[in-house]
KEKOL-367748 format. One record per residue (C-alpha): residue number from 0; chain; x, y, z; residue in three letters. Coordinates in Angstrom, 1 decimal. Layout:
BEGIN
> NUM / A / X / Y / Z / ALA
...
This chain:
BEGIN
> 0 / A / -52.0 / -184.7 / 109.8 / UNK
> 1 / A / -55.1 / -187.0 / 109.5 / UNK
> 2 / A / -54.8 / -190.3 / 108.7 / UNK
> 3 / A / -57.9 / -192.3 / 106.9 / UNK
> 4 / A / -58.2 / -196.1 / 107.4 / UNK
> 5 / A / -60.5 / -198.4 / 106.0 / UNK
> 6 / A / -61.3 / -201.8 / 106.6 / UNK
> 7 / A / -63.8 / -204.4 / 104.8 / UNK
> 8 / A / -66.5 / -205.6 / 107.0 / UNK
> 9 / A / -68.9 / -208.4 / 105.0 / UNK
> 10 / A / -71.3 / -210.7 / 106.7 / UNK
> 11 / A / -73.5 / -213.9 / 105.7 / UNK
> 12 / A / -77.6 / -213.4 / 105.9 / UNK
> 13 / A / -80.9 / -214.7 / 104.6 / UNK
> 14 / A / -83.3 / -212.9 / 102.7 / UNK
> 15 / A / -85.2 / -212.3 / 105.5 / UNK
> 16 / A / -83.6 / -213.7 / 108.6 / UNK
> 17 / A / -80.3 / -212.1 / 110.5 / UNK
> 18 / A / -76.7 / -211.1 / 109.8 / UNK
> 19 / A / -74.0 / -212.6 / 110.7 / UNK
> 20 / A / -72.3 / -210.6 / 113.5 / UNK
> 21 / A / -68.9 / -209.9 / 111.9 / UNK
> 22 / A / -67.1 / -209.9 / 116.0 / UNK
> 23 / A / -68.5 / -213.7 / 114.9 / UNK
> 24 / A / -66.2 / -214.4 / 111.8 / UNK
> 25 / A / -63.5 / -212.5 / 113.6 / UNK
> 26 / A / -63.6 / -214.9 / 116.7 / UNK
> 27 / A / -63.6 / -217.5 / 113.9 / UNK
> 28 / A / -60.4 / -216.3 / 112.4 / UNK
> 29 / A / -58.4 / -216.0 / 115.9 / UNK
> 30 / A / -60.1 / -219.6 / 116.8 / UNK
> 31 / A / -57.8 / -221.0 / 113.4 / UNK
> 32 / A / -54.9 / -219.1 / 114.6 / UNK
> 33 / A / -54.8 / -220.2 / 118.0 / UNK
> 34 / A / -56.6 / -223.3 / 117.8 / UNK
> 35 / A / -59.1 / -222.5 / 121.0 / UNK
> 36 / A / -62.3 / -220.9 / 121.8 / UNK
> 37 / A / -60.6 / -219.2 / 125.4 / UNK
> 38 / A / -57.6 / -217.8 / 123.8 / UNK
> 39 / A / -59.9 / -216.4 / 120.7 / UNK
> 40 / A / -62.3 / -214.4 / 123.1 / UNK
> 41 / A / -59.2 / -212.7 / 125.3 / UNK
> 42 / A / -57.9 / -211.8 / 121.8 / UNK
> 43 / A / -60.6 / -209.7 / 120.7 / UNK
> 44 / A / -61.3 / -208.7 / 124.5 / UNK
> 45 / A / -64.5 / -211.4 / 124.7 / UNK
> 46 / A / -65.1 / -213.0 / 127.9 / UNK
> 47 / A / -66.0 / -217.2 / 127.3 / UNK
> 48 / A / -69.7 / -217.2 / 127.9 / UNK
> 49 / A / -70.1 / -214.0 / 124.9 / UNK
> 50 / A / -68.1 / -216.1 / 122.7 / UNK
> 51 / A / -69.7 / -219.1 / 123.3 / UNK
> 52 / A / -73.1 / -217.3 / 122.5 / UNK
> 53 / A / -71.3 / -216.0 / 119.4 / UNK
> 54 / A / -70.8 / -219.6 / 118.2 / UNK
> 55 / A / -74.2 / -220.7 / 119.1 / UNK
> 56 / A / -76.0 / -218.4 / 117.3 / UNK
> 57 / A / -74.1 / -218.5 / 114.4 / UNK
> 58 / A / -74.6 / -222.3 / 114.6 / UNK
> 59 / A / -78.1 / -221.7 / 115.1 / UNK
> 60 / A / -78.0 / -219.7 / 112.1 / UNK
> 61 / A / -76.5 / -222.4 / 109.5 / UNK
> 62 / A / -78.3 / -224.9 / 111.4 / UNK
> 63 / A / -74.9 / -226.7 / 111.9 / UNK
> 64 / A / -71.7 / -226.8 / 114.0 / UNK
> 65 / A / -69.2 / -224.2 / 113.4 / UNK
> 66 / A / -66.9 / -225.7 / 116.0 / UNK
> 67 / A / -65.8 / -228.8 / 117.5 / UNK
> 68 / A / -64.6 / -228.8 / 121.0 / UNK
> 69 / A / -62.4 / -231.6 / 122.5 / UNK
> 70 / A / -61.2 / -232.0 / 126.2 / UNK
> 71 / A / -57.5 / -231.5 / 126.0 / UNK
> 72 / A / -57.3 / -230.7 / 122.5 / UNK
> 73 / A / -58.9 / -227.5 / 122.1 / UNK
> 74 / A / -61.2 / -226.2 / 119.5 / UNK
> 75 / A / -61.8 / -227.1 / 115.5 / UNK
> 76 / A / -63.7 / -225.7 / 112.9 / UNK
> 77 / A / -65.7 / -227.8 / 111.1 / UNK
> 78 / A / -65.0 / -227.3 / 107.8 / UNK
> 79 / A / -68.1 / -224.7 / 107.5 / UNK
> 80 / A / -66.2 / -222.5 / 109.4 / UNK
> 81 / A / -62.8 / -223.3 / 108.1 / UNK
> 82 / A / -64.6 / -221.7 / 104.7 / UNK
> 83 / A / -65.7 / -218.5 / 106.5 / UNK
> 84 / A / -62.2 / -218.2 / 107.5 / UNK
> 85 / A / -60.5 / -218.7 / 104.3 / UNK
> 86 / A / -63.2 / -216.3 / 102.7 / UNK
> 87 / A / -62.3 / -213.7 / 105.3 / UNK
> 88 / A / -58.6 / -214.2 / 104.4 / UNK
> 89 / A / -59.2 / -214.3 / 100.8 / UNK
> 90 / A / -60.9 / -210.5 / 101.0 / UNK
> 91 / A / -58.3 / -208.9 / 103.0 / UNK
> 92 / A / -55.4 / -210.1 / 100.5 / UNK
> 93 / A / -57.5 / -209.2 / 97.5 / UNK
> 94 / A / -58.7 / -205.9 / 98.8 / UNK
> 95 / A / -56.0 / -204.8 / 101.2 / UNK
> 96 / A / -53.8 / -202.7 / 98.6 / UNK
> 97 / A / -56.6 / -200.8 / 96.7 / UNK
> 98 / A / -58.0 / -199.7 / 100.5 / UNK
> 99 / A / -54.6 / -198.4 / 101.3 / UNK
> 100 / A / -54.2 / -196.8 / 97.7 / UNK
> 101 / A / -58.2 / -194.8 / 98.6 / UNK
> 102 / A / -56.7 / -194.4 / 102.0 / UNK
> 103 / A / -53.7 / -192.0 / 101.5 / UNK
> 104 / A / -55.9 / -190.8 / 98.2 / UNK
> 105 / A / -58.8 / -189.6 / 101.1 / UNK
> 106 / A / -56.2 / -188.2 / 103.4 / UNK
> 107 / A / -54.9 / -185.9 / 100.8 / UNK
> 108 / A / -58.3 / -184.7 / 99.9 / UNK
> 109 / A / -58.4 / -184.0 / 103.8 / UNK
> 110 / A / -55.3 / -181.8 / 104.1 / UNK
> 111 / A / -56.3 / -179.9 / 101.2 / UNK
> 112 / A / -59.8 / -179.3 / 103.1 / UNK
> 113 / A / -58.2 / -178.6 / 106.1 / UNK
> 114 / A / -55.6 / -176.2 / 104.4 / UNK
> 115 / A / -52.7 / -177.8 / 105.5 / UNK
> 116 / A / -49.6 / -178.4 / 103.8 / UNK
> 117 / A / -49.7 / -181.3 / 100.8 / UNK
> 118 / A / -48.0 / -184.7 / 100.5 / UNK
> 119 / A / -44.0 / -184.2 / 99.8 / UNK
> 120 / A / -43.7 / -186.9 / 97.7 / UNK
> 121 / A / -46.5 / -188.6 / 95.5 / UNK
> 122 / A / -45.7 / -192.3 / 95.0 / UNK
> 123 / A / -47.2 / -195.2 / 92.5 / UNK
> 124 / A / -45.3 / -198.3 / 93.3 / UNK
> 125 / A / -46.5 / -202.0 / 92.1 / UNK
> 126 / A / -47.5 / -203.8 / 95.6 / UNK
> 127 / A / -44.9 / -205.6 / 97.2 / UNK
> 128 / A / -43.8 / -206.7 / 100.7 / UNK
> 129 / A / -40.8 / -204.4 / 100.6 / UNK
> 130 / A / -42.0 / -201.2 / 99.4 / UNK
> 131 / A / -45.4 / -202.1 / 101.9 / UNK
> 132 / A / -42.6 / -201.9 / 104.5 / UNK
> 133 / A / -41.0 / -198.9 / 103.3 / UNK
> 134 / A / -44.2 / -196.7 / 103.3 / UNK
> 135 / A / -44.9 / -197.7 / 107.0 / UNK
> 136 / A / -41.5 / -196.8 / 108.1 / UNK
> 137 / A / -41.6 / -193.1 / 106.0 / UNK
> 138 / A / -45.0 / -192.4 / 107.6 / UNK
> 139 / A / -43.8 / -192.9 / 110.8 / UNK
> 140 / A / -41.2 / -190.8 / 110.6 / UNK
> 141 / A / -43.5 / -188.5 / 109.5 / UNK
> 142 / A / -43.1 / -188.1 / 106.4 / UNK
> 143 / A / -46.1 / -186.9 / 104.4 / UNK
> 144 / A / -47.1 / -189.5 / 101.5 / UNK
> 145 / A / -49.3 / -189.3 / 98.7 / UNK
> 146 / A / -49.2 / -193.4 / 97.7 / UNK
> 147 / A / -50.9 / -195.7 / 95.4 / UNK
> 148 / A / -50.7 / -199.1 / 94.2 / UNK
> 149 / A / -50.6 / -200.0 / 90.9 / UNK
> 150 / A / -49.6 / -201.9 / 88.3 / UNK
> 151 / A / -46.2 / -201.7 / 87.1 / UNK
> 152 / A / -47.3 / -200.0 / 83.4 / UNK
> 153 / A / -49.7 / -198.0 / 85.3 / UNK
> 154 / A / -47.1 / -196.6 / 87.8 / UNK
> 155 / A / -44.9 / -196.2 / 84.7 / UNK
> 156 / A / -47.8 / -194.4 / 82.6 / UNK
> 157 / A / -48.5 / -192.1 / 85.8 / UNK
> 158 / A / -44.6 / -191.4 / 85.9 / UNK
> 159 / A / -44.6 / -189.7 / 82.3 / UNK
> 160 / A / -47.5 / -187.9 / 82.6 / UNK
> 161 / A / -46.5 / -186.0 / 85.4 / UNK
> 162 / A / -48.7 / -187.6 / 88.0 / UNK
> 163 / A / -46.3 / -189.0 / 90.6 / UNK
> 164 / A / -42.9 / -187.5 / 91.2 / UNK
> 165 / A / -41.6 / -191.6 / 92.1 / UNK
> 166 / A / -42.1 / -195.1 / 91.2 / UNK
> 167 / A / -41.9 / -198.7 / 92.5 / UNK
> 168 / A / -41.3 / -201.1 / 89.8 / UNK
> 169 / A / -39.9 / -204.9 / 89.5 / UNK
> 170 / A / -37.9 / -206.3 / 86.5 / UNK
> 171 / A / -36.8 / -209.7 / 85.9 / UNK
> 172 / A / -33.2 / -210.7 / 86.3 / UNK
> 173 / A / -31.8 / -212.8 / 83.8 / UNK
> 174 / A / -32.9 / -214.2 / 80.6 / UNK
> 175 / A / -36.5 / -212.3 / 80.9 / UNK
> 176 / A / -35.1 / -208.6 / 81.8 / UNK
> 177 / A / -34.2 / -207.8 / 77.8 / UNK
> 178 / A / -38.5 / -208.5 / 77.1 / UNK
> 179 / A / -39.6 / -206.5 / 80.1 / UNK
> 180 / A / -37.3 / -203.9 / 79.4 / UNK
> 181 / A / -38.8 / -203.9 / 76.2 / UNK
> 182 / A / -42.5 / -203.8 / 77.5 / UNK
> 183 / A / -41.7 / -200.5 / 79.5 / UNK
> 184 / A / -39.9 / -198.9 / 77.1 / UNK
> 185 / A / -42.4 / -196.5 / 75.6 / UNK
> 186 / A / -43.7 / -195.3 / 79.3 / UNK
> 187 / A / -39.5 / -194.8 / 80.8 / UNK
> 188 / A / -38.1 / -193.9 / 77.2 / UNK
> 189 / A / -36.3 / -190.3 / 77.0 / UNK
> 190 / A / -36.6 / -189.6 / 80.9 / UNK
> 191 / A / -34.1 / -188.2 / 83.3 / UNK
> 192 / A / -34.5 / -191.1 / 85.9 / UNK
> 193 / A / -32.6 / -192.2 / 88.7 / UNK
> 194 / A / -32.9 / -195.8 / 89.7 / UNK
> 195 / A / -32.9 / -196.6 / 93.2 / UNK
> 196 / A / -32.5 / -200.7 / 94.5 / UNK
> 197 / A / -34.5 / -202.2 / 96.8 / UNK
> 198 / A / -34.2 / -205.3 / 97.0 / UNK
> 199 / A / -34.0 / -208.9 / 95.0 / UNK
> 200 / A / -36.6 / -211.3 / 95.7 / UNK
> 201 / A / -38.1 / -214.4 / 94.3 / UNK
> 202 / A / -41.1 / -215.3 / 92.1 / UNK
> 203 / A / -42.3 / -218.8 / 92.2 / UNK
> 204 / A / -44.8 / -221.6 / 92.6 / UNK
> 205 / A / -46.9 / -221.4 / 95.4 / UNK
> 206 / A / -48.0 / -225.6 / 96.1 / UNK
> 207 / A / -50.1 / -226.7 / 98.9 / UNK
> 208 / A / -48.2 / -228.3 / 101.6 / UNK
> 209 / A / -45.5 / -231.1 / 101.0 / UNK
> 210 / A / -46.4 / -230.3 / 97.0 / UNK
> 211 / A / -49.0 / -233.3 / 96.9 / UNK
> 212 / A / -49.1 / -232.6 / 93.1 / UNK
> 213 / A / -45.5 / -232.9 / 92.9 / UNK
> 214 / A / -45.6 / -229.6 / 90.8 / UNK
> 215 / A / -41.8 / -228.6 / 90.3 / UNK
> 216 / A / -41.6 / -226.8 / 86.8 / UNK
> 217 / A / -43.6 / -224.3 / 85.1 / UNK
> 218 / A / -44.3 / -227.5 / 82.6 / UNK
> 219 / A / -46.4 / -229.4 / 85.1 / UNK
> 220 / A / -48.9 / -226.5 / 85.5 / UNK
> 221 / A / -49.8 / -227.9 / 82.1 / UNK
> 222 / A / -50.4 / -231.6 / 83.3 / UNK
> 223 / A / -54.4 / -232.7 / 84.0 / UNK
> 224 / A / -55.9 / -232.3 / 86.7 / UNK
> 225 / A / -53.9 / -229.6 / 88.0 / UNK
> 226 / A / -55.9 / -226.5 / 88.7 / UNK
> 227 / A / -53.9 / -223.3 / 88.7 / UNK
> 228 / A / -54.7 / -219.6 / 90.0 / UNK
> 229 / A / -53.1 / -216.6 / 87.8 / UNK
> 230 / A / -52.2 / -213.2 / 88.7 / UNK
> 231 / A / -54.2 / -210.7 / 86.8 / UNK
> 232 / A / -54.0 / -209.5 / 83.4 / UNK
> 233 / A / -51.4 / -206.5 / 83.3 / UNK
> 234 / A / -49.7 / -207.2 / 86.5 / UNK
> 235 / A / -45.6 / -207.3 / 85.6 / UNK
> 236 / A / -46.1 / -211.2 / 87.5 / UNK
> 237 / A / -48.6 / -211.7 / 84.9 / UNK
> 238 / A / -46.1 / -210.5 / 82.2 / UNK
> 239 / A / -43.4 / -212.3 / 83.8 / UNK
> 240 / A / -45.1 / -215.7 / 84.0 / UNK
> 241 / A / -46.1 / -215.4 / 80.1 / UNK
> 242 / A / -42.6 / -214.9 / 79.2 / UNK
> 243 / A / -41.5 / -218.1 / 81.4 / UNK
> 244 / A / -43.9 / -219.6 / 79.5 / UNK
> 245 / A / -43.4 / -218.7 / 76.3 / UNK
> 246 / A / -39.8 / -219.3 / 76.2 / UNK
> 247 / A / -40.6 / -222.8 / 77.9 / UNK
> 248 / A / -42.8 / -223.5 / 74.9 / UNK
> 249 / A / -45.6 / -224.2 / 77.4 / UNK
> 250 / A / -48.9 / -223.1 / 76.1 / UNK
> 251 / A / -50.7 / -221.1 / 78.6 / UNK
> 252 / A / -53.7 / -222.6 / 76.7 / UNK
> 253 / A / -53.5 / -225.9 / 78.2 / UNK
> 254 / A / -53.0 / -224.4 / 81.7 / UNK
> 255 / A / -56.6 / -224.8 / 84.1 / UNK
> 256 / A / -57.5 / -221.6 / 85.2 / UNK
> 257 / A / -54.6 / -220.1 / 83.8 / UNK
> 258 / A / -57.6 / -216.9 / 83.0 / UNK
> 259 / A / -58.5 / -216.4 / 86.2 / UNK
> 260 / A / -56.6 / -214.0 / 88.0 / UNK
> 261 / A / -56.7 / -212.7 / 91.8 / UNK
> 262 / A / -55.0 / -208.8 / 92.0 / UNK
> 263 / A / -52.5 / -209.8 / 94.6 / UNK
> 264 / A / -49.9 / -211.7 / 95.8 / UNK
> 265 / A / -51.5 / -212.7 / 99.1 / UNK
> 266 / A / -54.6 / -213.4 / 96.9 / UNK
> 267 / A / -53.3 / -216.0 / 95.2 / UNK
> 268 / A / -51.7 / -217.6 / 98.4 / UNK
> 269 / A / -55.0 / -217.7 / 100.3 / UNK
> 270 / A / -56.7 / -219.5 / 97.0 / UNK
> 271 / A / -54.3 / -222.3 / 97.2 / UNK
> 272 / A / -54.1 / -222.6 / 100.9 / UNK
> 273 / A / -57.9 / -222.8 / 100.9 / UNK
> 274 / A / -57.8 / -225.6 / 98.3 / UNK
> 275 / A / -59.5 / -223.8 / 95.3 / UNK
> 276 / A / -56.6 / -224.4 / 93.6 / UNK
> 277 / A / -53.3 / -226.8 / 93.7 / UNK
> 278 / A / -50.8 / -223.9 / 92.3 / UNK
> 279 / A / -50.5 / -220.0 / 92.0 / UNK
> 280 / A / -47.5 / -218.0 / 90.7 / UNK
> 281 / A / -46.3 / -215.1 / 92.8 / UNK
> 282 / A / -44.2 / -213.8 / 95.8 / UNK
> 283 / A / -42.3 / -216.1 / 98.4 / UNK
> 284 / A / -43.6 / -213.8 / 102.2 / UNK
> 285 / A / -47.7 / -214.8 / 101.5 / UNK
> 286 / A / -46.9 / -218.6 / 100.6 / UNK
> 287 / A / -44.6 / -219.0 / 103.9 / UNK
> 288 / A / -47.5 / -217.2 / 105.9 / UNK
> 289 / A / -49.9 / -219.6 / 104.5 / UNK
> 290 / A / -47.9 / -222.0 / 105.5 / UNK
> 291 / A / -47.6 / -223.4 / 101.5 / UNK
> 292 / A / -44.6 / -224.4 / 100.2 / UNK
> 293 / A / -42.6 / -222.7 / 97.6 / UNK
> 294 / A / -40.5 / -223.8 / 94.6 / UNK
> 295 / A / -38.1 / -220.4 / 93.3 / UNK
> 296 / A / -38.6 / -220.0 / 89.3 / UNK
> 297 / A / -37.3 / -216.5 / 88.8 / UNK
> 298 / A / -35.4 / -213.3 / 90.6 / UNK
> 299 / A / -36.4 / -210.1 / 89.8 / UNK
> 300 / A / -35.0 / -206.5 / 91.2 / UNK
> 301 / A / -37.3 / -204.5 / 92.6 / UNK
> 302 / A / -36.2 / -200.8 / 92.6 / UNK
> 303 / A / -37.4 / -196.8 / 92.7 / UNK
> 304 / A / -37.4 / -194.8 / 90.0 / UNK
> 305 / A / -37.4 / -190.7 / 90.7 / UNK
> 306 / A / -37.2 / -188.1 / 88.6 / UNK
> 307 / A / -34.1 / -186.4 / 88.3 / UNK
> 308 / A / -35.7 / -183.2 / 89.3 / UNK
> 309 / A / -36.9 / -184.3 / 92.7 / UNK
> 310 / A / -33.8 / -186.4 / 94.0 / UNK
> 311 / A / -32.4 / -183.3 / 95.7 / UNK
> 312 / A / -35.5 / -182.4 / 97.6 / UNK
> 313 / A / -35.8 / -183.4 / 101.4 / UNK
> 314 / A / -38.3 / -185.8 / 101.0 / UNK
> 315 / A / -36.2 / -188.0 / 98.1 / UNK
> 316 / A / -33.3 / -187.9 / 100.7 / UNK
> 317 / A / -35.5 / -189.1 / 103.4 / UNK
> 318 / A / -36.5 / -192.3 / 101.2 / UNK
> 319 / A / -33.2 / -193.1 / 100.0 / UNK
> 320 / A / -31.9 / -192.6 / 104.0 / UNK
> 321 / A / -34.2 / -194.9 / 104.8 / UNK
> 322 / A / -33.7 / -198.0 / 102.4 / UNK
> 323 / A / -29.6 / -196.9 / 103.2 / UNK
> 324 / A / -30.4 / -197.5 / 107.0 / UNK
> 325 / A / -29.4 / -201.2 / 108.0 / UNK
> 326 / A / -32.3 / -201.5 / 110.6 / UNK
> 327 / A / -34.6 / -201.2 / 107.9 / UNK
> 328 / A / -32.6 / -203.3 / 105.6 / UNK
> 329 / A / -32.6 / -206.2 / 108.3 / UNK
> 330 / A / -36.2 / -205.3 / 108.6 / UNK
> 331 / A / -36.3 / -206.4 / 105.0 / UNK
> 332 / A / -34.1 / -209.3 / 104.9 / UNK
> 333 / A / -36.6 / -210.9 / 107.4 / UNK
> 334 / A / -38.7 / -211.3 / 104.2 / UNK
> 335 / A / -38.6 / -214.6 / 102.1 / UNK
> 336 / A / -36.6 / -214.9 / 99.7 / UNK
> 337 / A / -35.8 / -210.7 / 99.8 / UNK
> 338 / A / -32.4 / -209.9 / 99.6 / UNK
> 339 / A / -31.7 / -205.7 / 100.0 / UNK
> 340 / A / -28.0 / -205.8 / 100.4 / UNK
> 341 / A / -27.7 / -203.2 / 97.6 / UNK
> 342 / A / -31.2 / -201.0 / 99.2 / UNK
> 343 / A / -30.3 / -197.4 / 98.2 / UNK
> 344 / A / -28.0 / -197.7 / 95.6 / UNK
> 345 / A / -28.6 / -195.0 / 93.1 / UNK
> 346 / A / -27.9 / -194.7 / 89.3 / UNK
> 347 / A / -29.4 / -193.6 / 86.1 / UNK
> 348 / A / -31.8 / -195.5 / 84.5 / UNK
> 349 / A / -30.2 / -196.1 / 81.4 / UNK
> 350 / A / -27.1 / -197.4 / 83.3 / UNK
> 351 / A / -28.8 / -199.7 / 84.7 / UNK
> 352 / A / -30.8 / -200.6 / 82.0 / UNK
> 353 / A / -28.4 / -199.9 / 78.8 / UNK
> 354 / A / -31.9 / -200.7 / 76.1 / UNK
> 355 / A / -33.8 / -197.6 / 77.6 / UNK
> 356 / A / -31.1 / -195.1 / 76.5 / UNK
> 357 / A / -32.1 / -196.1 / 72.5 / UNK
> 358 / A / -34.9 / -194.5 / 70.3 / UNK
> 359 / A / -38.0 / -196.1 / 70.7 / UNK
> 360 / A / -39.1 / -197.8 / 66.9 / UNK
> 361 / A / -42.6 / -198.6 / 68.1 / UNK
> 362 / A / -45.3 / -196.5 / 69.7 / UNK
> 363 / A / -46.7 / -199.6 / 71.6 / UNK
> 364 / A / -45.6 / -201.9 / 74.1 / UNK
> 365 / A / -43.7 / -204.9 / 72.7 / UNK
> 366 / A / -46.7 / -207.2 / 74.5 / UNK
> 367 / A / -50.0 / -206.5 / 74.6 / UNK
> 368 / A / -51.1 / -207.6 / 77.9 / UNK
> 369 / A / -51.6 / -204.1 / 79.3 / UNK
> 370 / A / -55.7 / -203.6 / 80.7 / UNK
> 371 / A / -57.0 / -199.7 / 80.3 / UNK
> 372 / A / -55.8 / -197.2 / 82.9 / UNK
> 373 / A / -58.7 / -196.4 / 86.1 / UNK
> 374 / A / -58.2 / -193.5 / 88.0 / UNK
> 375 / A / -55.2 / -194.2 / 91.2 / UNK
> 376 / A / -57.0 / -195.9 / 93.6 / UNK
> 377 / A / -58.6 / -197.9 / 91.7 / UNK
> 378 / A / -55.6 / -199.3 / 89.8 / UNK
> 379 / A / -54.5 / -202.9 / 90.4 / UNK
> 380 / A / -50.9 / -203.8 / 92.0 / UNK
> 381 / A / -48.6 / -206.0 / 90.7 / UNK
C-alpha cells in the first residue's frame, strides 16, 4: 500500500534577489526549541560551520541579525527571526489537516491506479487531537483508511449522502448540547446510527502566559483593548462559542477580531503565542504546547458515529478494538484536558441523543452559520 505525504515548504525572496533556503527557517525553528545554534545543526544533521553560513547569509539577506549568540547562554533570535519562526508554526497548524485530508484522498486514487484493493473504511471526522491519534494507530496496524477532515456539518452532510461509511463529531455537554443537537438534526435525522465515545475534552480560552489580560470569562473578550482570534465560520467551536455567547448575553459584535477565523485549533494557539492576538477559543493539547495558559469554559463529547450497516464488518471492529484497548486509551489520557474512560462504548444515536429520534419540523439548520460544502479535501476541520 502506498502512502502519500505532503509537506508545505515556503521561503522569503526579493523581486529579483535570492530565496530563502528553507534548511534556513528550519535551523531557525530547532534554534527556538533548543535554544542553541550546535544543538540545531546535529538536529537536522548540519555540521556548525554549514549552519553558521546558513545564518549569515540569511542575515546577509535582511541585512540584519537573525541571531544573538552569548558565551554561556547559548543562542537568541532576534525578534526577526522569532517572526519567521512563529510564521513557520502558524502554516503548519493552519495547513496540517487539509494536507493530511489530500494525503489519504491521493493514496486512494493510487490504489485504484495500481489495482489494489480500496480503503475498508472511508472516514470524515472534525479535526481533533484524539481522533488524529486514532488514525495513526489504525494505519499502523494496517488498516486501510480512506480519511478526511472536515467540519462537523460537513462530515454530517457527507454521512447522509452516502459518502463515508463513519464520522467524528463533537457535541457540547451540558446546557449547549439541546442547540447543537438541534443544529445537526436535519443531516443525522431518520438514520440507523450507532454512536461510539471517544473521549471528553475541554474547550476554553487560550491566554498568553500568566493571562497578562487577566481574561477569565467569555465577558472580558468583550472588554477594549483586548484583541481576540476566532475559529472559522462553520466549525462546531465556532457554533459552540456563539452559543456561550449568546446565552451570556455577550454580543459577539463588540468582540475585536471576533470575524477573523484561523481553521484549526493549533492555528489559533500559534496566533496568540506569537502575540497577534491576547485570546483564542479552542482546544486545551495546542495551548499547553505553546506553552499559553488555559482557562476551561465548556466540555464537550467527542464520539463516532457508523452506520448501522457497517458496524459488523472487520474494519468497524478493528476501530472500536482499538479505542476499547487501554494502551491507546492511556495514549489518549496523556492529552489535556481528554478524558476517554468511556472510549468504545457503543449505542444508538437516538439513545444517546433522545431529540434525534423526533420528526424534523424544519428543513434547515436551527443556526445559520453553516459555509457551502467543497469537495473532501478541501473541507475545513472543526
Amino acid at each position: 500500500m502506498k502512502q502519500v505525504s505532503i509537506r508545505p515548504v515556503w521561503t522569503i525572496q526579493d523581486p529579483d534577489g535570492p530565496s530563502l533556503p528553507s534548511r534556513l527557517i528550519e535551523l531557525l525553528v530547532q534554534v527556538s526549541e533548543t535554544g542553541s545554534l550546535l544543538l540545531a545543526a546535529r538536529q537536522l544533521g548540519l555540521s556548525y560551520r554549514r549552519a553558521w553560513d546558513l545564518v549569515r547569509d540569511g542575515e546577509a539577506q535582511f541585512h540584519t541579525p537573525l541571531l544573538l549568540m552569548e558565551r554561556g547562554r547559548g543562542s537568541t533570535l532576534t525578534d526577526l527571526g522569532a517572526r519567521i519562526v512563529w510564521a513557520d508554526r502558524r502554516i503548519h497548524a493552519r495547513l496540517r489537516p487539509v494536507l493530511e485530508s489530500l494525503s489519504s484522498e491521493l493514496a486512494e486514487e493510487l490504489r485504484s491506479a495500481l489495482q489494489e484493493a480500496p480503503a475498508a473504511l472511508r472516514l470524515h471526522a472534525s479535526h481533533g487531537f484524539a481522533i488524529e491519534r486514532l488514525i495513526e494507530r489504525l494505519e499502523h496496524d494496517g488498516l486501510k483508511l480512506n480519511f478526511s477532515y472536515a467540519s462537523c456539518s460537513a462530515a454530517a452532510a457527507a454521512l447522509r449522502e452516502g459518502e463515508c461509511d463513519m464520522v467524528g463529531m463533537h457535541l457540547p455537554i451540558g446546557a449547549m448540547e439541546a442547540m447543537a443537537v438541534q443544529h445537526y438534526r436535519p443531516w443525522l435525522q431518520g438514520m440507523g446510527l450507532t454512536l461510539v465515545h471517544i473521549a471528553t475534552r475541554r474547550q476554553g480560552l487560550m491566554v498568553r502566559p500568566g493571562n497578562p489580560k487577566e481574561l477569565f470569562a467569555l465577558a472580558d473578550l468583550a472588554r477594549p483593548q483586548v484583541r481576540f482570534i476566532n475559529r472559522q465560520s462553520g466549525s462546531g467551536t465556532r457554533l459552540l462559542l456563539e452559543g456561550l455567547l449568546q446565552a451570556q448575553d455577550v454580543d459577539p459584535m463588540q468582540i475585536s477580531g471576533f470575524e477573523h477565523g484561523e481553521y484549526t485549533h493549533a492555528a489559533v494557539a500559534a496566533y496568540v503565542a506569537s502575540g497577534m492576538a491576547d485570546v483564542g477559543f479552542g482546544l486545551e493539547p495546542p495551548a499547553r504546547h505553546f506553552r499559553l495558559d488555559f482557562v476551561p469554559v465548556a466540555t464537550e463529547r467527542y464520539f463516532l458515529l457508523c452506520r448501522n450497516d457497517v458496524v459488523p464488518t472487520a474494519a468497524a471492529q478493528k476501530v472500536f478494538a482499538v479505542l476499547r484497548d487501554p494502551s491507546f486509551q492511556a495514549t489518549l489520557a496523556s492529552l489535556p484536558g481528554y478524558d476517554p474512560s468511556a472510549a468504545g462504548t457503543a449505542m444508538p444515536l437516538a439513545q444517546a441523543y433522545p431529540a434525534l429520534a423526533e420528526p424534523v419540523e424544519v428543513a434547515e439548520p436551527a443556526l445559520s452559520v453553516v459555509t457551502p460544502r467543497t469537495p473532501s479535501a478541501s473541507r475545513k476541520s472543526a
